[in-house]
C-alpha positions, 0 to 999 in steps of 0.5 A: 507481494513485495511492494516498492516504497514508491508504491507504498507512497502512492498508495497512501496519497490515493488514499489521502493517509497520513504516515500515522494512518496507515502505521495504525492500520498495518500495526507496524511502527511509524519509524518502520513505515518512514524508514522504508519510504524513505529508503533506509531500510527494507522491513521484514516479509512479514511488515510488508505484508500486513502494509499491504494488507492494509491498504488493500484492505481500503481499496487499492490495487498494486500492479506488478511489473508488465511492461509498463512498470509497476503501479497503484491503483484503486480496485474496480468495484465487483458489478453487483457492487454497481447494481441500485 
């Protein structure tokens, strides 16, 4: 999945993560990660993907295009996660 840097951004202030947190969970430069939100530079496939990965990971959903642009948001919790 190819995430904008706007949703990369998003994600990370639903989560309260610093540029330091989310760089320590997808294993990828700190310079990397403020280069790409900052728009100077689209990382490799692969560094998007362990991003993505990470913030999955801690409970976020990105939503692709559907008409009514693209999105983040938190993922629903399964039903038996509800059940107690």
């Amino acid at each position: 999945m190819v995430i904008s840097r706007a949703q990369c951004r998003a994600a990370r202030a639903l989560l309260e993560w610093t540029q330091d947190r989310l760089s320590a969970e997808a294993s990828v430069s700190k310079k990397t990660l403020v280069d790409f939100e900052a728009g100077k530079r689209t990382p490799y496939d692969r560094t998007i993907a362990d991003i993505v990965r990470a913030l999955e990971t801690a409970g976020i959903e990105f939503i692709s295009e559907n008409g009514g642009g693209v999105g983040v948001r938190f993922r629903h919790k399964k039903c038996a996660d509800n059940e107690n």
